[in-house]
VOROKE-561875 format. One record per residue (C-alpha): residue in three letters; x, y, z. Coordinates in steps of 0.05 Angstrom, whole numbers, plus 32768, in hexadecimal, padded with zeros to 4 digits. Example, Ala and Ser with C-alpha at 12.3 -4.5 7.8 and 13.67 -1.06 7.14 Angstrom:
2
site code = Ala xx = 80F6 yy = 7FA6 zz = 809C
site code = Ser xx = 8111 yy = 7FEB zz = 808F
// end
This chain:
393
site code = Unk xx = 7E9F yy = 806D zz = 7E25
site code = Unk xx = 7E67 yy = 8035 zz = 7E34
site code = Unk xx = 7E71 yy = 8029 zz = 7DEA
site code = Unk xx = 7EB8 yy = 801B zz = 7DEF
site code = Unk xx = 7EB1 yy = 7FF2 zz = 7E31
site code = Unk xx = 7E75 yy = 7FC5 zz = 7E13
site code = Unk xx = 7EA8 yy = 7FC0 zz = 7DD2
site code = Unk xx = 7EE0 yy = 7FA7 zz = 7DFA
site code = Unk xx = 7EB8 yy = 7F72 zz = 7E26
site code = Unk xx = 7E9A yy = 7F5D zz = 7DE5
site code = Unk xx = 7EDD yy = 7F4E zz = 7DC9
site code = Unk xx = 7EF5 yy = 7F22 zz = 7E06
site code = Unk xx = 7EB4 yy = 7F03 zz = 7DFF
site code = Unk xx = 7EC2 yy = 7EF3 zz = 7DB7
site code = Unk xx = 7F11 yy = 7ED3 zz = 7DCB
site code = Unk xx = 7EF5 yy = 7EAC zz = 7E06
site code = Unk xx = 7EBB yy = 7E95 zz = 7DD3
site code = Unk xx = 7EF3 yy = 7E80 zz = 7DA4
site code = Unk xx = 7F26 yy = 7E62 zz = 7DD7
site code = Unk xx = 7EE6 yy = 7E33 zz = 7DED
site code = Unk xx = 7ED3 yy = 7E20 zz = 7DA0
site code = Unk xx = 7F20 yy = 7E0B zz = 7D97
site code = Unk xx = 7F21 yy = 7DE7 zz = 7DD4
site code = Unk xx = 7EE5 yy = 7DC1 zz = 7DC0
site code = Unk xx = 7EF5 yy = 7DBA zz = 7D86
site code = Unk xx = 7F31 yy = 7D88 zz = 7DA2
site code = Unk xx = 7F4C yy = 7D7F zz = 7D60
site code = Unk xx = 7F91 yy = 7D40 zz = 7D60
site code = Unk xx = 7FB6 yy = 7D3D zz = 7D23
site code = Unk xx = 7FC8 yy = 7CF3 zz = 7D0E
site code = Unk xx = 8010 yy = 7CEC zz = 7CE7
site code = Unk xx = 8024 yy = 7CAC zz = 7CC9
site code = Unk xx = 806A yy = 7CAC zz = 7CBF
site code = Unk xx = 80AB yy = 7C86 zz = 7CAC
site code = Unk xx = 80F7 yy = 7C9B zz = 7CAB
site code = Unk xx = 80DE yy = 7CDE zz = 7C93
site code = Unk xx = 80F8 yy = 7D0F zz = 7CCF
site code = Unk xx = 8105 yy = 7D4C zz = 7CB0
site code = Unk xx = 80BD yy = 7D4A zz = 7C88
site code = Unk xx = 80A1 yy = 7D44 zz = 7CCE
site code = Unk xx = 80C6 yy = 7D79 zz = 7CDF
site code = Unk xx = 80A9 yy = 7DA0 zz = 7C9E
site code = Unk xx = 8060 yy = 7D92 zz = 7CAC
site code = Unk xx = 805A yy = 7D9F zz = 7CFB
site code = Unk xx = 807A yy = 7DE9 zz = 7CEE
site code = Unk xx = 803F yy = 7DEA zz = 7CB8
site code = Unk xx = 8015 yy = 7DD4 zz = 7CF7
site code = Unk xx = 802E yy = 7E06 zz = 7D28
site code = Unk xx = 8025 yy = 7E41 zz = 7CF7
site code = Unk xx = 7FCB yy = 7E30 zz = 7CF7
site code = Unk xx = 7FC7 yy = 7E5B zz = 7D31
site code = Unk xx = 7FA0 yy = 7E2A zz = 7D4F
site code = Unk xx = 7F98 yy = 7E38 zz = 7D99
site code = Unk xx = 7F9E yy = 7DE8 zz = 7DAF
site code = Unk xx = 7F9F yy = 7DB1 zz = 7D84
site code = Unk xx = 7FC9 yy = 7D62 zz = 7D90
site code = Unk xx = 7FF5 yy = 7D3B zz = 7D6B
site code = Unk xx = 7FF8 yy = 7CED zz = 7D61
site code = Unk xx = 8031 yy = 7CD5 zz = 7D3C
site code = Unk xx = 802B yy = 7C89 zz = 7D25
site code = Unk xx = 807A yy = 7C84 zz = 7D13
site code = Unk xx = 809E yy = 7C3F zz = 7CF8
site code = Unk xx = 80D7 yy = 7C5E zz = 7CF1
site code = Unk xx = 8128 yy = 7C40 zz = 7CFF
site code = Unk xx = 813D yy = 7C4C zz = 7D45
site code = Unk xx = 815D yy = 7C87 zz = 7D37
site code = Unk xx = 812E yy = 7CAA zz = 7D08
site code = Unk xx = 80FD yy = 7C95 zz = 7D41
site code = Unk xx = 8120 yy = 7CB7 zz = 7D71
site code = Unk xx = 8125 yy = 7CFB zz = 7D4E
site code = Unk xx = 80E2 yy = 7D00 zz = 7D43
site code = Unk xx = 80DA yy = 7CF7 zz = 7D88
site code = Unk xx = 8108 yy = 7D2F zz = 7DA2
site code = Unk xx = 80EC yy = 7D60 zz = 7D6E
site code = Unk xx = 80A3 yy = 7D58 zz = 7D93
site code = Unk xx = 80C0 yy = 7D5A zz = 7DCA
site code = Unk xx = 80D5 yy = 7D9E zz = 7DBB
site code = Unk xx = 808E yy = 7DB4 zz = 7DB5
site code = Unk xx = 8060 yy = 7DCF zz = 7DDB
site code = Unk xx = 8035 yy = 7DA3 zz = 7DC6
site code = Unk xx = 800C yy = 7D68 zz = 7DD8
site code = Unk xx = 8019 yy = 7D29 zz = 7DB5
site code = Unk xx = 8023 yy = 7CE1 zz = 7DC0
site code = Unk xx = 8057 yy = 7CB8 zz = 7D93
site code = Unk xx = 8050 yy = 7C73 zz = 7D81
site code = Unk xx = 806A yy = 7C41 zz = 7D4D
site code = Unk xx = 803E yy = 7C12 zz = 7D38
site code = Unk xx = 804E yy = 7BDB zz = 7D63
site code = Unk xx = 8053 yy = 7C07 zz = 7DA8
site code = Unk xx = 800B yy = 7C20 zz = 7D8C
site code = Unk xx = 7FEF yy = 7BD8 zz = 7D7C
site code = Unk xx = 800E yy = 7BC1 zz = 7DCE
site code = Unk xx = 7FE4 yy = 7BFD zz = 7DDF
site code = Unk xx = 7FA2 yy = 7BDD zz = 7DB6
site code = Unk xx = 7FA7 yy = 7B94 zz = 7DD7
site code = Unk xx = 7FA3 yy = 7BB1 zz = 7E20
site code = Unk xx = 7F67 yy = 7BD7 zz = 7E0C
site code = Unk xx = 7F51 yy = 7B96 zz = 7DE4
site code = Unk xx = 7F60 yy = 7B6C zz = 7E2A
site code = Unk xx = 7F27 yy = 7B9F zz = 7E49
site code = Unk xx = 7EEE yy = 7B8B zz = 7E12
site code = Unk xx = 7EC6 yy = 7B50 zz = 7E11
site code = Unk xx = 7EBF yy = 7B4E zz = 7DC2
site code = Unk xx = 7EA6 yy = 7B0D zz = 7D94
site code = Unk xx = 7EE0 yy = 7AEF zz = 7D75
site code = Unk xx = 7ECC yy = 7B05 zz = 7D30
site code = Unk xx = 7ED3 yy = 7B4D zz = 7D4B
site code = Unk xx = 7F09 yy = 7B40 zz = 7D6E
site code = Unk xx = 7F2C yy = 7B2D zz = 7D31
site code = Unk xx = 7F15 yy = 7B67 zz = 7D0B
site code = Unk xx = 7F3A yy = 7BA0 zz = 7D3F
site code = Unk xx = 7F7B yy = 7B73 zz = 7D3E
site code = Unk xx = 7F74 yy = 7B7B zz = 7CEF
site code = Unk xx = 7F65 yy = 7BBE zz = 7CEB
site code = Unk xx = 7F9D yy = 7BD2 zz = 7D23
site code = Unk xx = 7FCA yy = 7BA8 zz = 7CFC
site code = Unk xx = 7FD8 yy = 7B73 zz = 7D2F
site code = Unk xx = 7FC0 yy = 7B42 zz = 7CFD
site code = Unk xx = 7FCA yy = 7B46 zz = 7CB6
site code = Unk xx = 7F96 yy = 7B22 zz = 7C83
site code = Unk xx = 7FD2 yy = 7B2F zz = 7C53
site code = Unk xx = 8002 yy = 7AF3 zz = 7C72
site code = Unk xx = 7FE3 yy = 7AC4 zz = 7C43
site code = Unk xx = 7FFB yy = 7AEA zz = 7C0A
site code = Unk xx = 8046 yy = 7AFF zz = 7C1E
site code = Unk xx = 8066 yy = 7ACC zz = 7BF3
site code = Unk xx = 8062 yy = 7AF7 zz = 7BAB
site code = Unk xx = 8081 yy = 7B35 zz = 7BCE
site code = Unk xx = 80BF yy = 7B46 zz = 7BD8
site code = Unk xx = 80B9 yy = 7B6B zz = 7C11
site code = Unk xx = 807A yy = 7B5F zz = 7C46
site code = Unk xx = 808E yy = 7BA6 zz = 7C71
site code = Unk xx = 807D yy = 7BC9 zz = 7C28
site code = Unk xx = 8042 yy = 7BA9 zz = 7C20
site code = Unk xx = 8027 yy = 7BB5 zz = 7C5C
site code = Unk xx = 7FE3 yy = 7BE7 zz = 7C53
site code = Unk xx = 7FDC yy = 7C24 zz = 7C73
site code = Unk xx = 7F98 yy = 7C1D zz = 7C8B
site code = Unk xx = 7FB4 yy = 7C06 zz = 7CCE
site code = Unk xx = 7FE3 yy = 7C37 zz = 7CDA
site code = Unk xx = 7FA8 yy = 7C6E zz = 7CD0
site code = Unk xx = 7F7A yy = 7C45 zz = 7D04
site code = Unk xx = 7FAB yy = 7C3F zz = 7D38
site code = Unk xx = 7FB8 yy = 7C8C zz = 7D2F
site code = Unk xx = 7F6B yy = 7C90 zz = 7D34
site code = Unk xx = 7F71 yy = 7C65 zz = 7D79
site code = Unk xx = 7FA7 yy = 7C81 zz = 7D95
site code = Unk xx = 7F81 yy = 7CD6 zz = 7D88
site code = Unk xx = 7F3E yy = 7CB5 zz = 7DA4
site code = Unk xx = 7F60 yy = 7C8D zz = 7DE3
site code = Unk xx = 7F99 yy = 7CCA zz = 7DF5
site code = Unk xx = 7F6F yy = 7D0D zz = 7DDF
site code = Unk xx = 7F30 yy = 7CFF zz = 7DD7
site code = Unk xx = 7F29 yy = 7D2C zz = 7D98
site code = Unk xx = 7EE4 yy = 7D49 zz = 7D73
site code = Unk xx = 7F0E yy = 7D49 zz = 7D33
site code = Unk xx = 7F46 yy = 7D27 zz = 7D21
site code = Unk xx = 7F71 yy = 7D42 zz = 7CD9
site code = Unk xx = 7F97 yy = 7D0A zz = 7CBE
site code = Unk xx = 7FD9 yy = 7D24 zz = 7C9B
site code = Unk xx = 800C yy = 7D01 zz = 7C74
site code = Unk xx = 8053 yy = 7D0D zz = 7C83
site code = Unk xx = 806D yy = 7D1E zz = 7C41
site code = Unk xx = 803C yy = 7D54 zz = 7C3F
site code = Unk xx = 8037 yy = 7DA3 zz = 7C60
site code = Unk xx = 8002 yy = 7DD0 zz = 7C67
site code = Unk xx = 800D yy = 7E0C zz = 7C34
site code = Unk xx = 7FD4 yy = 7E33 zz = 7C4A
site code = Unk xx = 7FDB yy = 7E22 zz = 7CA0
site code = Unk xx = 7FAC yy = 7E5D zz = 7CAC
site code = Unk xx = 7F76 yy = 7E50 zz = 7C86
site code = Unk xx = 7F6C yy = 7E02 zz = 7CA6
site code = Unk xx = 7F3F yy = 7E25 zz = 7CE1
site code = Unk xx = 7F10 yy = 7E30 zz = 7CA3
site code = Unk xx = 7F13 yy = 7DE8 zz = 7C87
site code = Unk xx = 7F0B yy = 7DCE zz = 7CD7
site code = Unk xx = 7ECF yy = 7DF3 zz = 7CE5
site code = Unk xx = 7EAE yy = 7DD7 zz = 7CA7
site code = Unk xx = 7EA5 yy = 7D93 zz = 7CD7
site code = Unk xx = 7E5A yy = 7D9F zz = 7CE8
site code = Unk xx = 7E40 yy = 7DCE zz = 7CC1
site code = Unk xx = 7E08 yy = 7DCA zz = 7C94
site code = Unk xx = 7E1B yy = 7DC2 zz = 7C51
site code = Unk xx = 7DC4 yy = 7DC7 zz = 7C29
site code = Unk xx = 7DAC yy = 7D96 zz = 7C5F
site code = Unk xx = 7DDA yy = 7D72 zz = 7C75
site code = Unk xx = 7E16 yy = 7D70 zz = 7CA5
site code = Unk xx = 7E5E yy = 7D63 zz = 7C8D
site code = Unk xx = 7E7C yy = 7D33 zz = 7CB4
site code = Unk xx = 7EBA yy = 7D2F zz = 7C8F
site code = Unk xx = 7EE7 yy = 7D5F zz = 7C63
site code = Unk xx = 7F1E yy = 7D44 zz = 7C32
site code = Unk xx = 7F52 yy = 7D6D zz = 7C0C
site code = Unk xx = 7F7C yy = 7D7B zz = 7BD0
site code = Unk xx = 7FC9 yy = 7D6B zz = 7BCB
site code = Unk xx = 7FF6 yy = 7D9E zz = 7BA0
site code = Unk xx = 8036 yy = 7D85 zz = 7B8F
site code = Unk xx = 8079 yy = 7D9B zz = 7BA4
site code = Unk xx = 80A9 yy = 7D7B zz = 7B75
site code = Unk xx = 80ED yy = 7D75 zz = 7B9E
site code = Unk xx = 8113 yy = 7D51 zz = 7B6C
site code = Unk xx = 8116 yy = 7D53 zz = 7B1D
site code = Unk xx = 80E6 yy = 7D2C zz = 7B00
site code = Unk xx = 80F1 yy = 7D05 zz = 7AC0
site code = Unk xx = 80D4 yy = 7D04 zz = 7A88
site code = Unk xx = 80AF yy = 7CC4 zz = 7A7D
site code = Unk xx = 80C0 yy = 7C9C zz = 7A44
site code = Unk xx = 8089 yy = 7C7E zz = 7A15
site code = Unk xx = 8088 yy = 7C3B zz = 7A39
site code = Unk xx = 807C yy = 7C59 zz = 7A82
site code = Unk xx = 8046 yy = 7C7E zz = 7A5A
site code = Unk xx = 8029 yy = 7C43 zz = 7A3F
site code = Unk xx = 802A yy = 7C1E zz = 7A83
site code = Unk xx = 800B yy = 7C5A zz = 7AA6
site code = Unk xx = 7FCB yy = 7C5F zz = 7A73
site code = Unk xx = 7FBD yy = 7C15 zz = 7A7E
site code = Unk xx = 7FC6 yy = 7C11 zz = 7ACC
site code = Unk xx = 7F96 yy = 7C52 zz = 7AC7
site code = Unk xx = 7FA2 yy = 7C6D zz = 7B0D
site code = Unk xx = 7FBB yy = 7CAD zz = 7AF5
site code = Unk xx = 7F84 yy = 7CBB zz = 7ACF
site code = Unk xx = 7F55 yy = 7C9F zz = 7B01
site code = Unk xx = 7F70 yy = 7CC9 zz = 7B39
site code = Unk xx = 7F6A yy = 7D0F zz = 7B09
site code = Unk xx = 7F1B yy = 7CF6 zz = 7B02
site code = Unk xx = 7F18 yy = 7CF3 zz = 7B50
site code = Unk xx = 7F35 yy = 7D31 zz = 7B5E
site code = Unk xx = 7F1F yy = 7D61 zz = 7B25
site code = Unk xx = 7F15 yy = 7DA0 zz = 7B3F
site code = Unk xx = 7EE1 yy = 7DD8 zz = 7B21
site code = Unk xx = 7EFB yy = 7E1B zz = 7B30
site code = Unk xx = 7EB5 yy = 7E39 zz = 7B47
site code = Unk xx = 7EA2 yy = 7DFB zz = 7B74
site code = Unk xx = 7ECB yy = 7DF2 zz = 7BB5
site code = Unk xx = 7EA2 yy = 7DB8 zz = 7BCA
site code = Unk xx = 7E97 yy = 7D71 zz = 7BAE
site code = Unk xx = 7E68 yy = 7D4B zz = 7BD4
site code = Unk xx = 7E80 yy = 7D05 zz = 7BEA
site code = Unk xx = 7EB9 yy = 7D02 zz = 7BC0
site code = Unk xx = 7ECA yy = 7CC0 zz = 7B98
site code = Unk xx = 7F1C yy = 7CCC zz = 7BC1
site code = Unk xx = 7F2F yy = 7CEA zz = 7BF9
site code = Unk xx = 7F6E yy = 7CF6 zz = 7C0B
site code = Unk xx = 7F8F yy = 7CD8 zz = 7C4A
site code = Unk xx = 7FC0 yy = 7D09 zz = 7C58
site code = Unk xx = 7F8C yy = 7D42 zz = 7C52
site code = Unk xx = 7F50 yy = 7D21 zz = 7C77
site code = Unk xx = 7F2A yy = 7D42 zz = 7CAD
site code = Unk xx = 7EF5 yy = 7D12 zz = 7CD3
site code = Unk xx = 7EC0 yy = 7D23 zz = 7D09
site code = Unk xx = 7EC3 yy = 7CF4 zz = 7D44
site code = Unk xx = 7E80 yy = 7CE2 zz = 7D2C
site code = Unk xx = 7EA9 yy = 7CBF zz = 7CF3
site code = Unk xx = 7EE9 yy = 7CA8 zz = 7D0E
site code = Unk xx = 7EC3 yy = 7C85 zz = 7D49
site code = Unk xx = 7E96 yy = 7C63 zz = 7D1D
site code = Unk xx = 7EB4 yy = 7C4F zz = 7CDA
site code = Unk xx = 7F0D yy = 7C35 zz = 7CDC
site code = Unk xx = 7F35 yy = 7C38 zz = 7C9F
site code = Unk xx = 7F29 yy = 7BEB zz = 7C78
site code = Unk xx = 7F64 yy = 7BC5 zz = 7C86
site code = Unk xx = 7F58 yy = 7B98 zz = 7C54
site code = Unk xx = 7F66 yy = 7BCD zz = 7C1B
site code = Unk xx = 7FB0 yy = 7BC4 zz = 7C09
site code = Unk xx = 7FB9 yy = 7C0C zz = 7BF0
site code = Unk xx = 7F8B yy = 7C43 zz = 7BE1
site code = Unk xx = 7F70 yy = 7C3F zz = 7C2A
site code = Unk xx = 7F53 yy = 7C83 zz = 7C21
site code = Unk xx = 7F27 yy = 7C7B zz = 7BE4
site code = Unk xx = 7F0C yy = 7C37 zz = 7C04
site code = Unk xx = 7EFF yy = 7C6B zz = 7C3D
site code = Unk xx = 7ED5 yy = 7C97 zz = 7C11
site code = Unk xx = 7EB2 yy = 7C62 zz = 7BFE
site code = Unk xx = 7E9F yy = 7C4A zz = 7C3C
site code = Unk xx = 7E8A yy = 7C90 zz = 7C51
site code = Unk xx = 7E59 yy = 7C91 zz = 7C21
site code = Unk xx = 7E3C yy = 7C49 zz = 7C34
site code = Unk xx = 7E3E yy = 7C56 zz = 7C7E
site code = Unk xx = 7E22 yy = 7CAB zz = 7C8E
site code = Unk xx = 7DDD yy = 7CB5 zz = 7C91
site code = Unk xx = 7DB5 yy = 7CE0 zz = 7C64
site code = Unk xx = 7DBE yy = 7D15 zz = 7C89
site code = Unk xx = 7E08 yy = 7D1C zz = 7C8D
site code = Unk xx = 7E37 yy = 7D22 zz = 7C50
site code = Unk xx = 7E88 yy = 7D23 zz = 7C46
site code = Unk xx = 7EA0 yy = 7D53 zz = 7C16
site code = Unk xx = 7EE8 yy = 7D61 zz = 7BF5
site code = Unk xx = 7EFA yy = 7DB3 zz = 7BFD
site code = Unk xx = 7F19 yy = 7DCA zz = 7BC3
site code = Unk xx = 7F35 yy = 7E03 zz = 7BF3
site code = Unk xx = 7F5A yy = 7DCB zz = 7C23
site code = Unk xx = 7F9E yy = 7DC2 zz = 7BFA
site code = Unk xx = 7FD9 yy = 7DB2 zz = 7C16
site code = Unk xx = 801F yy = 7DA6 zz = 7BFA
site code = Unk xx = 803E yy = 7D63 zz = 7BE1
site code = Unk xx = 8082 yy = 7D57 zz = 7BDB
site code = Unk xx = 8083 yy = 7D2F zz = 7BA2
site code = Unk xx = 80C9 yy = 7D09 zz = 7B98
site code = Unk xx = 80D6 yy = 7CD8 zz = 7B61
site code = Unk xx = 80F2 yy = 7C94 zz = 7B85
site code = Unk xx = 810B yy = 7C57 zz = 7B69
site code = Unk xx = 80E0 yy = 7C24 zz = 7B5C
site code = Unk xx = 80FE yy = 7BE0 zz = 7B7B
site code = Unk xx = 80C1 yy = 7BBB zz = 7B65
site code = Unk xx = 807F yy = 7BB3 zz = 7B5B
site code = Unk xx = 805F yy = 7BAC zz = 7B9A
site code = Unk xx = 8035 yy = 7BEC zz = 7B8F
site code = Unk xx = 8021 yy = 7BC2 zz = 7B57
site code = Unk xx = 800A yy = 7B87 zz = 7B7E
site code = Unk xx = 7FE4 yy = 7BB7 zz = 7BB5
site code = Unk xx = 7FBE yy = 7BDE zz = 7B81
site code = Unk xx = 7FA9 yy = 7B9F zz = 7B60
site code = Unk xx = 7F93 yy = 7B79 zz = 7BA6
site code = Unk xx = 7F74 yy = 7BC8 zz = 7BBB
site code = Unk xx = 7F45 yy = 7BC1 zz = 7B7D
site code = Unk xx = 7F31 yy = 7B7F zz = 7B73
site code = Unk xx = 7F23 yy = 7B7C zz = 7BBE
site code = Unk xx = 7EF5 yy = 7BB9 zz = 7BB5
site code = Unk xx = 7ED0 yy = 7BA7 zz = 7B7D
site code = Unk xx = 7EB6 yy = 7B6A zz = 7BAD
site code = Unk xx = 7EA9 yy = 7B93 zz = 7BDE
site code = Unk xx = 7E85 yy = 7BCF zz = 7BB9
site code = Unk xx = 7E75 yy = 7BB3 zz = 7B74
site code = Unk xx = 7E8D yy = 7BFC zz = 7B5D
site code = Unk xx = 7E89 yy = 7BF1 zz = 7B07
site code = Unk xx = 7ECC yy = 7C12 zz = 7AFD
site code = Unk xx = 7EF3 yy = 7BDC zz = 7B25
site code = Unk xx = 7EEF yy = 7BAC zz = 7AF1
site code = Unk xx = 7F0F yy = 7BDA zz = 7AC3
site code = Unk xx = 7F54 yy = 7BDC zz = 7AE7
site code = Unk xx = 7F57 yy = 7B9B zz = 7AEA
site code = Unk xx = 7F48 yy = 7B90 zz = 7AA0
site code = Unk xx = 7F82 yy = 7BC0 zz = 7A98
site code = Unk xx = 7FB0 yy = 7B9C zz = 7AC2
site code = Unk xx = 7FA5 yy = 7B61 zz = 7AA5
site code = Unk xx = 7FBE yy = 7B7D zz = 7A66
site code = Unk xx = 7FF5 yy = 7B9E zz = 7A75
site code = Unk xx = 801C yy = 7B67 zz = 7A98
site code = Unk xx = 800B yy = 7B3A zz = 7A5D
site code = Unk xx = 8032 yy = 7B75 zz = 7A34
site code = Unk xx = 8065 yy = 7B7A zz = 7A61
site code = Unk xx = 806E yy = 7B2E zz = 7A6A
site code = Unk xx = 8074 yy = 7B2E zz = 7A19
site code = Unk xx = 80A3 yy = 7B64 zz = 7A0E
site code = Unk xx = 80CF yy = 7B58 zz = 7A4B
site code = Unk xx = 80D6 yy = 7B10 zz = 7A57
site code = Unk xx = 8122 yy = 7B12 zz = 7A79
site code = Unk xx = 80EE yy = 7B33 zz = 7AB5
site code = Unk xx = 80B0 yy = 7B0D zz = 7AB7
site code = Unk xx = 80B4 yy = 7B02 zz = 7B03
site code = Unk xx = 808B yy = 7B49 zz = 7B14
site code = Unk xx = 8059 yy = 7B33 zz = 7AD7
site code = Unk xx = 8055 yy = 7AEA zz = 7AF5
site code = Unk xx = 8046 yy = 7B05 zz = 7B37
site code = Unk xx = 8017 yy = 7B35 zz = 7B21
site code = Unk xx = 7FED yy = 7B05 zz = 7AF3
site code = Unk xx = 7FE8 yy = 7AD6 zz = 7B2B
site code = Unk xx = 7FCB yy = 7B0D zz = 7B56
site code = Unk xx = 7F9F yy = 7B24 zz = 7B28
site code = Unk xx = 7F7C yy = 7AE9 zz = 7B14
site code = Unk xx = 7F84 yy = 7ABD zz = 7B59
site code = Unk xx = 7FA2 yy = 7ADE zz = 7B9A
site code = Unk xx = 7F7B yy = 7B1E zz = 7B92
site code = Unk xx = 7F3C yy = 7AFC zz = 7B80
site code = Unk xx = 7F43 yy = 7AC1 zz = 7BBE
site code = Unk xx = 7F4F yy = 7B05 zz = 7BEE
site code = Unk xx = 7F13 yy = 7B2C zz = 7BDA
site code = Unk xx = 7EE3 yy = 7AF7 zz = 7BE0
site code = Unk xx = 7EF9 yy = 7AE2 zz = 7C27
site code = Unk xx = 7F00 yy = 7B21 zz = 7C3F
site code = Unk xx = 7ECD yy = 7B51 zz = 7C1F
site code = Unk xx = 7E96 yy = 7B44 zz = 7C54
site code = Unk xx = 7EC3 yy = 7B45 zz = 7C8F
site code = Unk xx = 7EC4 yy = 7B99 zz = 7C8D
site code = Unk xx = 7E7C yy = 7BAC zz = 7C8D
site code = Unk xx = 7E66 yy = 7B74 zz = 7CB6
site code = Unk xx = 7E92 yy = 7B85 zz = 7CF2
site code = Unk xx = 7E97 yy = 7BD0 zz = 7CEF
site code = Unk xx = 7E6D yy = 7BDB zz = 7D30
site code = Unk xx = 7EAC yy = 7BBE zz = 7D54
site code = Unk xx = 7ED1 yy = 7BF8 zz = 7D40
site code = Unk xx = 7EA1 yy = 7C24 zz = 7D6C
site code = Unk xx = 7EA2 yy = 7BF4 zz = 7DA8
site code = Unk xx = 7EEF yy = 7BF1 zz = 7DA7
site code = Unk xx = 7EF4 yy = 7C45 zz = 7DA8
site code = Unk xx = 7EC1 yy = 7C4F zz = 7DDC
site code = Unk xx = 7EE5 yy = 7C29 zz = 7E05
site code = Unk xx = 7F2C yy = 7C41 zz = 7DF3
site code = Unk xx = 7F13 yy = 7C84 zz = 7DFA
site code = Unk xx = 7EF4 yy = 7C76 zz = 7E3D
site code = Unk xx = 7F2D yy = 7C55 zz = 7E5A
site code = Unk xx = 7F5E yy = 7C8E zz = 7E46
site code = Unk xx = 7F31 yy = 7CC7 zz = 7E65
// end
């Protein structure tokens, strides 16, 4: 009988133990989204079925009125926490806490480029066709990083894309509780995942020219390197890529180090990158080959280049900044192919034009004067957040 009582109070002991861990745990979840309702729709349910006992939602969303709108109703719905912003209702939110901070004008500068209220990419609008499209993502991600720290407060905060859905929602308690642990002797900081595509369309088969232009661009084949998986390993210690829509950062992390705003695309490998420049020795990120979720994975028509033109400023701009050997490669590659496109396809030589120009003056004028400008004001980051956080609490 004392066994059974003992067993019992040991047991509530264990839920109230477990209720506290969640709760400090605080864990927001940070969606960047645009006129994709019904793949929010797909990846909260994902969310709701972790069996999490309290977690938050920010939702960074830039989409039309309506689609806006939708969104909003459908969180509304929950029983959930959450605050829901576009971009600019976010970035209103970022100058009042901005008015509050006596910064130098240099960092001052740096949070308005890194929220996105200035852009060190109206210089270069001219050669695109569309400056919305260009637009990187790294400020989206940092105002979803504000708007977690300023409304929730969080320990963790998982970054998840909106095209994407947790297949395995039960086992993300597991990749959560990684944050902290030792991992040899140090403590992980930071966990990335793996994305498993979910084809929703059929794909085509790519003719020998598309193959052609995807072995000289390289990303495909640079993106398998990243991500190659060994089936007895589940962890790869700071990872050359992590992904942004399967990202889980301490607080230790997203208070200290903001997506770089000055990478046009790819704003999560630049992130790994930076990791790796900015943790002590005695912390460590690591990718878990267990963390997958699913991508839908649709085959869109490609209107232009501009992914083009972003991968080509992304790279150039960080071999300045890094000095990384393989940089120079792309480029090389680049180089080539829109000569050989330019040759064999003259009737369109405005993409080739605009990418040649890039390549060999725009991109190169944009690294140099901005390379510096990340590392050397990255302690504003920190100022900015303590005070957002203090001033939401």
């Amino acid at each position: 009988m004392l066994r059974a009582i003992l067993a019992v109070q040991i047991h509530y002991l264990y839920e109230i133990v477990q209720v506290y861990c969640d709760w400090f745990m605080r864990l927001t979840f940070v969606i960047i989204t645009r006129n994709r309702p019904q793949k929010i729709r797909n990846l909260v349910d994902s969310i709701l079925k972790t069996e999490l006992d309290s977690f938050s939602i920010v939702l960074i969303d830039d989409s039309d009125r309506e689609k806006f709108l939708e969104n909003r109703r459908f969180l509304q719905s929950l029983s959930v926490p959450f605050k829901h912003f576009s971009s600019i209702q976010a970035g209103e939110n970022v100058q009042k806490t901005l008015e509050k901070i006596k910064l130098p004008e240099k960092e001052r500068n740096f949070i308005n480029t890194c929220t996105g209220l200035a852009s060190p990419f109206n210089g270069y609008q001219l050669i695109f066709d569309s400056g919305l499209r260009f637009a990187p993502y790294a400020p989206a991600r940092n105002l979803g990083i504000y708007c977690a720290a300023k409304f929730f407060n969080p320990e963790i905060i998982l970054f998840l894309d909106d095209d994407c859905l947790l297949l395995y929602p039960k086992k993300l308690k597991s990749h959560l509780k990684l944050i902290g642990t030792k991992l040899g002797q140090k403590t992980i900081v930071a966990v990335s995942g793996l994305y498993k595509d979910i084809p929703v369309s059929k794909q085509k088969a790519e003719k020998i020219l598309e193959k052609i232009v995807g072995v000289l661009r390289g990303m495909d084949s640079f993106l398998r390197k990243s991500f190659k998986v060994e089936s007895d390993k589940r962890f790869v210690v700071m990872p050359p890529h992590m992904l942004g829509g399967a990202l889980i950062l301490s607080r230790e992390v997203f208070c200290s180090i903001p997506f770089d705003p000055y990478v046009a695309r790819g704003e999560d490998h630049a992130y790994a990158l930076d990791l790796k420049k900015f943790l002590g020795e005695g912390k460590v990120a690591v990718r878990d080959n267990y963390f997958v979720v699913g991508h839908f994975k649709e085959e869109e028509p490609k209107k232009d280049n501009v992914n083009v033109l972003r991968d080509i400023f992304r790279f150039v701009y960080m071999r300045v900044k890094t000095g990384q050997a393989f940089i120079p490669f792309f480029t090389l590659r680049w180089l080539c192919l829109s000569l050989f496109r330019l040759f064999t396809n003259p009737l369109q030589c405005k993409n080739q034009l605009n990418e040649l120009l890039t390549l060999l003056l725009l991109a190169p004028k944009f690294a140099k004067s901005n390379a510096y400008k990340y590392r050397a004001n990255i302690k504003a980051w920190r100022k900015f957040l303590k005070i957002a956080i203090k001033n939401g609490h």
